[in-house]
N, C-alpha and C positions, 0 to 999 in steps of 0.2 A: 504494500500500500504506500503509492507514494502525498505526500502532500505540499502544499504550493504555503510557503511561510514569507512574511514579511522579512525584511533585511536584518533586523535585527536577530531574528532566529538563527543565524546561519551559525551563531558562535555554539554552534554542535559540542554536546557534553563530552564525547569517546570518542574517536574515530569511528567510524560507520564501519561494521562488520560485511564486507563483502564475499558473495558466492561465487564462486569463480567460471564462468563461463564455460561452454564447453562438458560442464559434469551433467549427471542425470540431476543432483540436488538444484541446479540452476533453469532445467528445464522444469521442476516442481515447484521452483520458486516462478516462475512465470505461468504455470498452471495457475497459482494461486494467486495471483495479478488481476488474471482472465477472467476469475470466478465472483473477485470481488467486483470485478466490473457490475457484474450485473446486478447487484444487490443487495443477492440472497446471501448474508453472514450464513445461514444455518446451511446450504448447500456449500457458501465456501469454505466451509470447517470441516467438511463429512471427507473421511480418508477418499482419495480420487481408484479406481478402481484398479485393480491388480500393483498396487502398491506398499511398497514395506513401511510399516506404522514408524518405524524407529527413524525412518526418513525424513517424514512426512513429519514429526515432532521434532527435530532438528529443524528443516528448511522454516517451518514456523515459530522458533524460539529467535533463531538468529533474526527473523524478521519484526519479532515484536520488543525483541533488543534495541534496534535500531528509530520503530516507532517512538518507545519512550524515552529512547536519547536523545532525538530531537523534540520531542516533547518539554523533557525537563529543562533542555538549553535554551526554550524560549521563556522560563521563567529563572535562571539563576543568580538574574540580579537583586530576584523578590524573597530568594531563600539566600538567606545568612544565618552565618553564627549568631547574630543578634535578635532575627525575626522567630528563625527555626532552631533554637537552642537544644531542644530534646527530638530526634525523632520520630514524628506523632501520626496520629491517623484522627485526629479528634483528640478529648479530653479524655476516653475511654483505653486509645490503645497506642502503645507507648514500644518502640522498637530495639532493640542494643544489637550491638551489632558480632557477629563472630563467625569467623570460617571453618572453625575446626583445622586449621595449620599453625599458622601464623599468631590467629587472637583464639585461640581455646576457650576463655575466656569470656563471655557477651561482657561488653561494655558499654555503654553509655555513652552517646556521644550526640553532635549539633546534627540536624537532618541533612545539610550538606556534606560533611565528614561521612554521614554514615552510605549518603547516596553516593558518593565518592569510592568510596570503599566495596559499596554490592557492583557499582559497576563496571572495576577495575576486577573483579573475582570473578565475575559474570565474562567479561574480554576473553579471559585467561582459558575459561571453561570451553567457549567459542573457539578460542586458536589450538586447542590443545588435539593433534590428530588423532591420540588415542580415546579419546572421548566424543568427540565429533569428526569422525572421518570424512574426507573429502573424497575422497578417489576411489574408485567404481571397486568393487571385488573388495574392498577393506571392512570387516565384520566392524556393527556395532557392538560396543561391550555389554554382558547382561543386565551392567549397572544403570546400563543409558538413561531408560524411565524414570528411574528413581532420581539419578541425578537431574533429569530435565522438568522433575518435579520440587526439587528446590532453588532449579534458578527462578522457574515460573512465582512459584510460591514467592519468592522473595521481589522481582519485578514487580509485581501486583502493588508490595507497600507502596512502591513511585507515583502509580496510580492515586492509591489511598492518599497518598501524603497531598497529593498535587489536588487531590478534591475536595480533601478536607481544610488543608490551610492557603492554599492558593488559588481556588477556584475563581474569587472575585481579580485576581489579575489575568487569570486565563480570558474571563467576559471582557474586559478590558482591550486584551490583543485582539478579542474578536476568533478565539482560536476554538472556544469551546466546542461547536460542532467536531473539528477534526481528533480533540479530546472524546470525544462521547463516544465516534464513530470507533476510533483505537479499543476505545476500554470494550465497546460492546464487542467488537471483533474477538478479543482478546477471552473474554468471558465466554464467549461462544465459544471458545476454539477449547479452553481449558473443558469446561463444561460435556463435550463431547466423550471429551478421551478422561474423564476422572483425573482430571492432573492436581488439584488443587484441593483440599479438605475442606468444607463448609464452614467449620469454623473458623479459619484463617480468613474467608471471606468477608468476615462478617461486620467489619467496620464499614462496607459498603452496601451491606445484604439489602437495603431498600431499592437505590441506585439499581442495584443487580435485577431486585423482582420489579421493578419499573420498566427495565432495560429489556425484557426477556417476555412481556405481557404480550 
């Protein structure tokens, strides 16, 4: 899904995770282009026929990667250490942050540090061949799912974070449509294939039964 941003979007959060031409993943990532064209989120989400799921949840992670990086980079002059001091989703839900390497640990930290940190670990999980392979004949590992269910899981807080403390600057850029259009994509897609546990949902659960009516 691509979208048409005002100039000041462009200062993109991550470098943009690129498919590489030429593979079967790039001809699924244009399948999936095709489908959104036409509308229907619920047919552009459903696996495309005679296709490998483990593909098909790749070629759509790296895509919703890239959605909410540019997403977020149209608001991060609105998220600061000062505005967004704790990682929130609301006053209810509160995020720390931790990779299991590096921070063992969840810590605590300002919602740009933390969105800083899921999307620098997020990169790493996208570049890494043995996790995301690129090249035709190369197994996914049995871990894949599991894995692409907590980068998903954790993308989502961006979401969360971006509708609960920033939605009025998103009205503002005039951006909210291509915001609603992402999350509900995204929701759809998760939604589908069980990626994501309800209750993790749930700092947007209305949003979501609104978005799905």
């Amino acid at each position: 899904m691509s979208f048409l941003f005002s100039a000041r979007s462009n200062k993109t959060f991550k470098p943009k995770k690129n498919i590489a031409e030429g593979t079967h993943q790039y001809d699924l990532m244009k399948h999936a282009a095709a489908t959104l064209g036409s509308g229907n989120l619920r047919l552009a989400v459903s696996l495309p026929d005679g296709e490998d799921l483990n593909e098909w949840v790749a070629v759509n992670t790296v895509d919703f990667f890239n959605q909410i990086n540019m997403l977020y980079g149209t608001i991060t002059e609105f998220c600061t250490e000062g505005s967004c001091a704790v990682m929130s989703a609301g006053p209810k839900y509160e995020y720390h942050w931790a990779d299991g390497h590096t921070v063992k640990k969840p810590i605590k930290c300002s919602a740009p540090k933390y969105i800083d940190f899921l999307m620098t670990w997020v990169q790493d999980q996208l570049d890494d061949e043995s996790l995301f392979p690129s090249k035709i004949g190369v197994p996914f590992p049995k871990t894949f799912i599991q894995s692409a269910k907590t980068i998903l899981k954790r993308l989502f807080r961006v979401y969360a974070h971006i509708y609960h403390q920033h939605f009025r600057e998103v009205v503002e850029l005039s951006e909210e449509a291509h915001l609603n259009t992402s999350f509900k994509h995204f929701i759809f897609f998760v939604q589908e294939f069980n990626l994501i546990e309800k209750r993790e949902l749930e700092p947007l659960k209305e949003l979501i039964e609104k978005l799905s009516e």
